[in-house]
C-alpha positions as CSV (number, residue, x, y, z in Angstrom):
1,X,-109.7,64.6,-19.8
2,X,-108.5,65.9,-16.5
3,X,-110.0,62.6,-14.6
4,X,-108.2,60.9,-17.1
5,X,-104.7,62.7,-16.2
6,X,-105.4,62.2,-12.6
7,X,-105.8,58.8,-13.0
8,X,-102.4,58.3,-14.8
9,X,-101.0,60.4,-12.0
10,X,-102.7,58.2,-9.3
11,X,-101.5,55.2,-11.1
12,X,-97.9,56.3,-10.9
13,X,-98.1,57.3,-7.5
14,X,-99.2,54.3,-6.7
15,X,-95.8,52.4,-6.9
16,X,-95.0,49.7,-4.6
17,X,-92.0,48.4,-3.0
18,X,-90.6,46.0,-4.7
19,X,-86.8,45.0,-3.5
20,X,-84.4,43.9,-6.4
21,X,-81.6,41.2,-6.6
22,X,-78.6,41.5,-4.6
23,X,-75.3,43.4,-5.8
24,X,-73.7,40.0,-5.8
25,X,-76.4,38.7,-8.3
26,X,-76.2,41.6,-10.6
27,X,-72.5,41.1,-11.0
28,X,-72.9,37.7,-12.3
29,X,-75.6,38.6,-14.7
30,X,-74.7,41.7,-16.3
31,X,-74.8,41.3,-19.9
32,X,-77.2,42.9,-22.8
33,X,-80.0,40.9,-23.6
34,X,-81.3,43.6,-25.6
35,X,-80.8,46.6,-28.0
36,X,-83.1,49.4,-28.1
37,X,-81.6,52.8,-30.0
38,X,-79.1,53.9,-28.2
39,X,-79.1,51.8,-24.9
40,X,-78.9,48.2,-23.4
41,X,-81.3,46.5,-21.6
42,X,-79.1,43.8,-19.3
43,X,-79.4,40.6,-17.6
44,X,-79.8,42.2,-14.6
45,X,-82.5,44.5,-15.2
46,X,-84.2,41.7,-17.2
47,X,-84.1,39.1,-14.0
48,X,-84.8,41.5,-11.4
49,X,-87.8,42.6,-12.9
50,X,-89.2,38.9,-13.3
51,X,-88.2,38.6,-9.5
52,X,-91.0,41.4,-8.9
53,X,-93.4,40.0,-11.1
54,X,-93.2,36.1,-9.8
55,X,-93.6,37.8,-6.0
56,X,-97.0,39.5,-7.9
57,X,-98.1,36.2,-8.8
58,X,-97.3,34.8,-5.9
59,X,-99.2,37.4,-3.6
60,X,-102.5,37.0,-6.3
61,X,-102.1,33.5,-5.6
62,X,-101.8,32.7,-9.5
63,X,-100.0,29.9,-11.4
64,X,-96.8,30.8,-12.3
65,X,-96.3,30.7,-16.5
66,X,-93.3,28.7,-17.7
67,X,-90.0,30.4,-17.4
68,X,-89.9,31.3,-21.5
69,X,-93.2,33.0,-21.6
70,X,-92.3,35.2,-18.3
71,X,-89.4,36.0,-20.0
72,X,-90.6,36.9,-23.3
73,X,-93.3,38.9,-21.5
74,X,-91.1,40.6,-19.1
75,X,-88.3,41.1,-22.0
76,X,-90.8,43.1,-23.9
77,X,-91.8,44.9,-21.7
78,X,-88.7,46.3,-20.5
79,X,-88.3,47.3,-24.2
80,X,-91.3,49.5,-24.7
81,X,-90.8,51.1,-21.4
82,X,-87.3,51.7,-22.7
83,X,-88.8,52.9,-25.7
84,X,-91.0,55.4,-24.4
85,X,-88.1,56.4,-22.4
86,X,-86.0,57.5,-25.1
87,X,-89.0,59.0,-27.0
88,X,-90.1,61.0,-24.4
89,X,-86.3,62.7,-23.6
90,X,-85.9,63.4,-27.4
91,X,-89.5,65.3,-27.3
92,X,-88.2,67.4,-24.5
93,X,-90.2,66.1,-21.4
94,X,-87.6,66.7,-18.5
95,X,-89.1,65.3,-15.0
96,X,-87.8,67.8,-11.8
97,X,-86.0,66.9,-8.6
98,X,-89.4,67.8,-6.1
99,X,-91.4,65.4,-8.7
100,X,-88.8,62.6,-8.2
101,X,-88.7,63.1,-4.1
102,X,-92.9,63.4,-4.2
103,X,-93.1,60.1,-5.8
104,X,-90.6,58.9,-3.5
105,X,-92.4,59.9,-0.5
106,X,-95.5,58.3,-1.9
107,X,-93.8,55.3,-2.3
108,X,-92.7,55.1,0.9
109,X,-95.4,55.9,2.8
110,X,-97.4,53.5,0.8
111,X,-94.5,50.9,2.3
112,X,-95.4,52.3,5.8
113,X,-92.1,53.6,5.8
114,X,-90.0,56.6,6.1
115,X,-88.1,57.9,3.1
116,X,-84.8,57.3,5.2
117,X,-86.3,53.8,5.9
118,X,-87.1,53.2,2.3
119,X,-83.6,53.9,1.2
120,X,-82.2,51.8,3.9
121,X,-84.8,48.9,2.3
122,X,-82.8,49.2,-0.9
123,X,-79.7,49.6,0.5
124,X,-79.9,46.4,2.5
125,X,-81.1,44.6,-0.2
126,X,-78.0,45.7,-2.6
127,X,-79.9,48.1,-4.4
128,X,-78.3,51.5,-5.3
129,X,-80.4,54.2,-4.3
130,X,-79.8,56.3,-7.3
131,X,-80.5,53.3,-9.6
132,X,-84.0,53.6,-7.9
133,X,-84.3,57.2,-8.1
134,X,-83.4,57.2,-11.9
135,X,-86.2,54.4,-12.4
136,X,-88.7,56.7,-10.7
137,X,-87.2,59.0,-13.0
138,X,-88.2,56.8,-16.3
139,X,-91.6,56.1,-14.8
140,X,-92.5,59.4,-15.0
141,X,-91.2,60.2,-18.3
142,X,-93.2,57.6,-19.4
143,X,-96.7,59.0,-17.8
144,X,-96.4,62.4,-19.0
145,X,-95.4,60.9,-22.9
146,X,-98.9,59.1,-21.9
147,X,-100.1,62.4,-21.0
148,X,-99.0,64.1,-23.8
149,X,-100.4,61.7,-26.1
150,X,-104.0,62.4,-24.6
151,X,-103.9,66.1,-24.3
152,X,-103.2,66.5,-28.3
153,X,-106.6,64.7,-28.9
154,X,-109.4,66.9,-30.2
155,X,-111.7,68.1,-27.8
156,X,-115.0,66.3,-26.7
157,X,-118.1,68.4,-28.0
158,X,-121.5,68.7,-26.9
159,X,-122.9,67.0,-29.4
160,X,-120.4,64.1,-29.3
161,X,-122.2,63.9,-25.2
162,X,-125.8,64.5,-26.5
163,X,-125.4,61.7,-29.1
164,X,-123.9,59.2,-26.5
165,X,-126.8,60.1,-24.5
166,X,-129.7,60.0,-26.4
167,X,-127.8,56.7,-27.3
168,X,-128.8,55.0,-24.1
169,X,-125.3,53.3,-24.0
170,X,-125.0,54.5,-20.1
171,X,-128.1,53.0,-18.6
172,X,-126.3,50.1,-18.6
173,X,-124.5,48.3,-16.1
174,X,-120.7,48.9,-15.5
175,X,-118.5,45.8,-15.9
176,X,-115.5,44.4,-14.4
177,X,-113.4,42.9,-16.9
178,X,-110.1,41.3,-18.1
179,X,-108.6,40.4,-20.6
180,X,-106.4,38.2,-23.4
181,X,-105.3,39.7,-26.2
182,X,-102.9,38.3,-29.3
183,X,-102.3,41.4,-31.7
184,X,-102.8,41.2,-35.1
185,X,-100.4,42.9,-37.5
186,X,-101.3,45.7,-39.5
187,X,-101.8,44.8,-42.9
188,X,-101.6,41.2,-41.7
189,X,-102.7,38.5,-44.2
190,X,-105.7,35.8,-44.5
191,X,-102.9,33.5,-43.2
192,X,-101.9,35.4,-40.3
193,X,-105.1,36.1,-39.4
194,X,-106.3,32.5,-39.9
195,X,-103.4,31.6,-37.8
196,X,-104.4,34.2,-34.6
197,X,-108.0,33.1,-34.9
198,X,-106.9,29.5,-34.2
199,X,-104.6,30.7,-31.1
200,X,-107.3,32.4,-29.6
201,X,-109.6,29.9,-30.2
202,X,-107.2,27.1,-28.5
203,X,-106.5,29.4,-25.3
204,X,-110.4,29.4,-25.1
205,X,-110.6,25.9,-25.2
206,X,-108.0,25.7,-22.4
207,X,-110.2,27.7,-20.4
208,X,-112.9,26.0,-20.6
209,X,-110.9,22.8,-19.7
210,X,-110.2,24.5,-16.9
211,X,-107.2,26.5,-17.0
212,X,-107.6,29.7,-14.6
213,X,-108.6,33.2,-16.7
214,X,-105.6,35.1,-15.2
215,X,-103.0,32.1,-15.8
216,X,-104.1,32.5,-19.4
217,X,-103.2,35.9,-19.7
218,X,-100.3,35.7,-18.2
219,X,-99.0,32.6,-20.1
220,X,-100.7,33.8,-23.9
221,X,-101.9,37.5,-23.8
222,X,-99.7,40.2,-25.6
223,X,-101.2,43.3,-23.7
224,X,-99.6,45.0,-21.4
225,X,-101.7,44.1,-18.7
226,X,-101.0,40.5,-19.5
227,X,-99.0,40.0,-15.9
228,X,-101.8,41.1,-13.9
229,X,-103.4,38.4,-15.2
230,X,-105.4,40.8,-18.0
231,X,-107.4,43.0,-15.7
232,X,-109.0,46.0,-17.3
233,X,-110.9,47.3,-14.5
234,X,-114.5,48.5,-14.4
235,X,-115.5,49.5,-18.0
236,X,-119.0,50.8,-19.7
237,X,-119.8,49.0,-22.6
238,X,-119.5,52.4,-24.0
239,X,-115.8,52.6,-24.0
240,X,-115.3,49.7,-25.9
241,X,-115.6,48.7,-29.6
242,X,-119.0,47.7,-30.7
243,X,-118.6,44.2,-31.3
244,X,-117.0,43.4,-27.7
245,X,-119.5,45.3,-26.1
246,X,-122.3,43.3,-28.2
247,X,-120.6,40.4,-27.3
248,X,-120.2,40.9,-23.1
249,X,-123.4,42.6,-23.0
250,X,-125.4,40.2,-21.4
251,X,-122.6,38.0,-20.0
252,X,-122.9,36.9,-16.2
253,X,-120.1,37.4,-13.2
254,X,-117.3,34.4,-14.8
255,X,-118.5,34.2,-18.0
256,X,-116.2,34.6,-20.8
257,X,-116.5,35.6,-24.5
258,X,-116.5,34.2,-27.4
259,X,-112.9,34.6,-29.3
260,X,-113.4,37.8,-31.2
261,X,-111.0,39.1,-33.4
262,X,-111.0,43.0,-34.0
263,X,-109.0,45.9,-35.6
264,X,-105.8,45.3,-34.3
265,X,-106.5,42.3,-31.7
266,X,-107.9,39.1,-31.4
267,X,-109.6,38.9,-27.6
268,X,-111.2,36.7,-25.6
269,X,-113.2,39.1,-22.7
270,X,-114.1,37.8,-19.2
271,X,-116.7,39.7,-17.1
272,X,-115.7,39.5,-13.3
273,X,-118.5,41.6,-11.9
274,X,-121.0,43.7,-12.9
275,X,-123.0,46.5,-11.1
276,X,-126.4,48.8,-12.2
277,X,-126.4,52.3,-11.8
278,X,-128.2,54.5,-9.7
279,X,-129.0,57.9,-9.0
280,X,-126.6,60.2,-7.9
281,X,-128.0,62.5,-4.9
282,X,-126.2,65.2,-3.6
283,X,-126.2,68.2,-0.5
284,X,-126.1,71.6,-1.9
285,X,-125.9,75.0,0.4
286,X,-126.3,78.8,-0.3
287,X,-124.2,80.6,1.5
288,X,-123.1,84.1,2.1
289,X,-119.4,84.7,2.6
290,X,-117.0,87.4,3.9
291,X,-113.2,87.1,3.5
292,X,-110.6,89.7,5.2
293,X,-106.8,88.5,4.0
294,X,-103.8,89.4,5.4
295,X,-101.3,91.0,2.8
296,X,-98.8,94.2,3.3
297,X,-100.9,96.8,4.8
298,X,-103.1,94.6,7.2
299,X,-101.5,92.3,9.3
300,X,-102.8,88.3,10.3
301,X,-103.3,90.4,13.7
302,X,-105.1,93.3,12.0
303,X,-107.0,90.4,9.9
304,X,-108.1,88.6,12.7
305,X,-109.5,92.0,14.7
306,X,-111.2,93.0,11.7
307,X,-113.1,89.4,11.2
308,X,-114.1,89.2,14.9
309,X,-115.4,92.8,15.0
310,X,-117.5,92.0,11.5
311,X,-118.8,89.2,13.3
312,X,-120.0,91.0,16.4
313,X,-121.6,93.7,13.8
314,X,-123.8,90.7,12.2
315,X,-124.4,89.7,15.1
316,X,-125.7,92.8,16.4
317,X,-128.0,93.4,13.0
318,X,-125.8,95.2,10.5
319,X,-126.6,93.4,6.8
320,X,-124.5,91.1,6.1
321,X,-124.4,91.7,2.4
322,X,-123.3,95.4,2.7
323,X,-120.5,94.3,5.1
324,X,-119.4,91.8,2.5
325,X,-119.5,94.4,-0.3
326,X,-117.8,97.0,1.5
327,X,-115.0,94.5,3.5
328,X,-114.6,91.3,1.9
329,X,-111.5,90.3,-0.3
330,X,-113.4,87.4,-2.0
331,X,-113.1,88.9,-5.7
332,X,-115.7,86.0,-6.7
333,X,-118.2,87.0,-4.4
334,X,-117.7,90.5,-2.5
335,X,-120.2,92.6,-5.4
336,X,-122.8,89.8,-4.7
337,X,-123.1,90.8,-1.4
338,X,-120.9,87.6,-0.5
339,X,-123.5,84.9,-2.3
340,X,-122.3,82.1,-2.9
341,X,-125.2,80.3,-5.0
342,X,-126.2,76.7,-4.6
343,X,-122.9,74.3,-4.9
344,X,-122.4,70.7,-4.3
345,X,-120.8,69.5,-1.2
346,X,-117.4,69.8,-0.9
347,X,-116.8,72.2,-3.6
348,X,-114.7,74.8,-1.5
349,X,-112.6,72.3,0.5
350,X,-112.8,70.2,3.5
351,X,-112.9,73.1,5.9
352,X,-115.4,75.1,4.8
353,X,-117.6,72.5,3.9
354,X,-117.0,71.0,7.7
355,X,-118.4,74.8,8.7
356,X,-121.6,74.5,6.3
357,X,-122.6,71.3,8.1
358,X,-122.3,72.7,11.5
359,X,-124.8,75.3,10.5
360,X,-128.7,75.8,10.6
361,X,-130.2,77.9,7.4
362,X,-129.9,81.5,8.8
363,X,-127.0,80.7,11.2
364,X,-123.7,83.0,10.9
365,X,-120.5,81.0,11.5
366,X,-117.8,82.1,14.2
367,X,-114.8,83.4,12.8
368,X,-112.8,80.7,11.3
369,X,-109.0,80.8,9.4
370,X,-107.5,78.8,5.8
371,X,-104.4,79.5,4.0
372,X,-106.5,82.3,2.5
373,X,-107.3,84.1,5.2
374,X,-110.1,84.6,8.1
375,X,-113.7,83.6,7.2
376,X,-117.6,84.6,7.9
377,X,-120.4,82.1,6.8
378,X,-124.0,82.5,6.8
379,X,-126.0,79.3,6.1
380,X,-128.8,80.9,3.5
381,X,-130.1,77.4,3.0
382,X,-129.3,73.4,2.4
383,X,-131.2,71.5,0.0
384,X,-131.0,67.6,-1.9
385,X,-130.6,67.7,-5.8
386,X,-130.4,65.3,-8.4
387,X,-127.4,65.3,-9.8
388,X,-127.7,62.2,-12.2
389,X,-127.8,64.4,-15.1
390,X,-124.7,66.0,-14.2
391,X,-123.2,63.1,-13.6
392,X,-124.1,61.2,-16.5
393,X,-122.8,64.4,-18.7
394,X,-119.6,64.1,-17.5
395,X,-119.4,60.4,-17.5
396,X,-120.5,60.6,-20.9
397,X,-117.1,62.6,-21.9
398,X,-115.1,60.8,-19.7
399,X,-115.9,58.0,-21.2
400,X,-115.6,59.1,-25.1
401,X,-112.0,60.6,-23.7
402,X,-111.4,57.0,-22.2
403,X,-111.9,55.7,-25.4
404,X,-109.9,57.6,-27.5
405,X,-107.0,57.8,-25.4
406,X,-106.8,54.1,-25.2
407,X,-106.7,53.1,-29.0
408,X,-104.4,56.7,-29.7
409,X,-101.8,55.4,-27.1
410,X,-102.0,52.0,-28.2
411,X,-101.5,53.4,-31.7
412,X,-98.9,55.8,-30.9
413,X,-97.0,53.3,-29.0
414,X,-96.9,51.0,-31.6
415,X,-95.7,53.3,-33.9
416,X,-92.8,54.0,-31.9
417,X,-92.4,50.7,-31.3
418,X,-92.3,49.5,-34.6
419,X,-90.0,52.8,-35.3
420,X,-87.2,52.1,-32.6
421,X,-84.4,49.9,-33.6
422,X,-84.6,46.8,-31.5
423,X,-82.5,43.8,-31.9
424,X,-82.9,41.3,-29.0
425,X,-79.8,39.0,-28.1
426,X,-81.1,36.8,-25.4
């Protein structure tokens, strides 16, 4: 679940530059194209945001949809965003100041720009910099309702993992995928359904006439991914329904599903790439460990003396473990005699890992400092160990997490969509 969280995080952080109308333009379009609760959605937020999605298009190099469809697209989602918004205040999720100025540095630097040179950006442009600020603001509310939503699912068990294992689902390769997908309405009827089935089946038929897999998303798919042209990412067949992983299974790179419709959705699947797995080998040291910390009564001076004349003491014989028992401040490791058992690379940082690969087995370390404090490593021995197991454990959640939180988001979402009052006026 916490890869998950990251990944939402990550996502967000991700944010790119994208420079709106001018101020002249917005004050010839302001008016509300859109109700949702208690607030507007205007003409100006509607056409600014297809101005960011047409220079997407353009960068991907994909055919732009006709003007309606972007609109409609666009329109819609403007509205859940707005949604989710709203949702998220009235369940108490309040987003800081330092959040708001961390994602703005990200964005920035992501620009290749300083945060004084991103606001100038907007500023130039005709952008208010608060207007920017607040719709960082919204972004975030938006991930942590996201976030929310996955952390009240019930935990993964063991047996959930040993079940998905002994299933054999993950010796399979990973996919690439994307998508188009037209929902169908809960409780929908023969005639409805009848009705989607035949869409599907025509966009299908467009493709294989020749119309581009990403221009059909865009111009037909109701998922929210529909104007990135329906990519999904890399996917296991495990964290998909059973009949579209049955039915991708032993698709090729451009190959496209049959029209399939499911609980919910009618799809059409298209696998972009797709990659075996492997083993998974990894470094892993024993080390033993001695930590002196400054704090009230010994001084970063009296800290360093200590560590240097510890050092000369191994050095000179004295047992490294007693000195670690009787000296170190490493609560984790001190009554151990400073052992730190076999642990994959990089477990402890960048710095202390950089000092394990400097050594031989049996080598003591120089003194060296962190933010904790100054260090002694002894190098105890290295080894190689298969970690596929590991791996595949955790994969194995990961995946049954993935899989969950998609269809409870989508669910919950559409809940409070269909809960909100929305009345378009376009």
């Amino acid at each position: 679940m916490l890869k998950l969280i990251h990944r939402i995080s990550i996502a967000l952080a991700a944010l790119t530059l994208a420079l709106p109308l001018s101020a002249q333009q917005y004050e010839t379009l302001d008016e509300i194209v859109a109700i949702v609760d208690e607030n507007v959605i205007l003409r100006s937020e509607l056409e600014s945001t297809i101005e960011n999605v047409l220079n997407q298009f353009t960068a991907r190099g994909d055919r732009i949809p006709p003007r309606q469809v972007l609109e409609e697209q666009v329109l819609e989602r403007l509205i859940m965003n707005e949604v989710q918004v709203q949702r998220a205040e009235m369940t108490g999720i309040r987003i800081s100041d330092q959040e708001i100025d961390n994602t703005l540095n990200n964005v920035a630097r992501q620009n290749g720009m300083s945060l004084i040179q991103l606001r100038q950006a907007l500023e130039s442009e005709g952008m208010d910099f608060n207007e920017f600020r607040d719709d960082v603001r919204h972004q975030l509310l938006v991930s942590r309702l996201n976030q929310r939503i996955v952390e009240s699912m019930d935990q993964v068990t063991e047996t959930e993992i040993d079940i998905l294992l002994a299933s054999g689902a993950l010796e399979s390769d990973d996919y690439h995928l994307s998508q188009v997908a037209l929902q169908v309405p809960q409780g929908a009827t023969p005639n409805q359904i009848r009705s989607i089935q035949q869409r599907i089946t025509d966009i299908r038929q467009r493709i294989d006439e020749g119309m581009e897999f990403s221009e059909a998303a865009a111009n037909f798919s109701e998922s929210p991914d529909a104007l990135e042209g329906g990519e999904i990412g890399w996917r296991n067949l495990n964290t998909m329904p059973r009949q579209i992983a049955d039915a991708i299974r032993d698709l090729q790179p451009g190959q496209v599903s049959p029209p399939l419709v499911t609980e919910g959705a009618a799809v059409l699947i298209r696998v972009n790439d797709r990659r075996p797995r492997g083993e998974i080998i990894v470094d892993e040291f024993r080390v033993r460990h001695l930590l002196v910390e400054p704090s009230e009564l010994v001084s970063p001076e009296a800290a360093q003396r200590l560590i240097e004349d510890l050092h000369r003491r191994i050095a000179e014989g004295e047992d490294f473990q007693e000195l670690a028992r009787q000296y170190s401040d490493d609560e984790r490791s001190a009554n151990l005699g400073g052992l730190m058992d076999w642990f994959p690379e990089g477990s402890y940082g960048r710095t202390i890992q950089a000092v394990c690969d400097s050594l031989e087995p049996g080598e003591l370390s120089q003194p060296f400092q962190t933010n904790e404090g100054w260090h002694l490593l002894k190098l105890e021995g290295k080894r190689e160990s298969d970690m596929t197991e590991e791996a595949l454990r955790a994969e194995a959640r990961e995946m049954i997490v993935q899989q969950r939180a998609d269809e409870e988001i989508e669910r919950t979402l559409r809940q409070m969509r269909d809960e909100a009052y929305v009345e378009i006026v376009l």
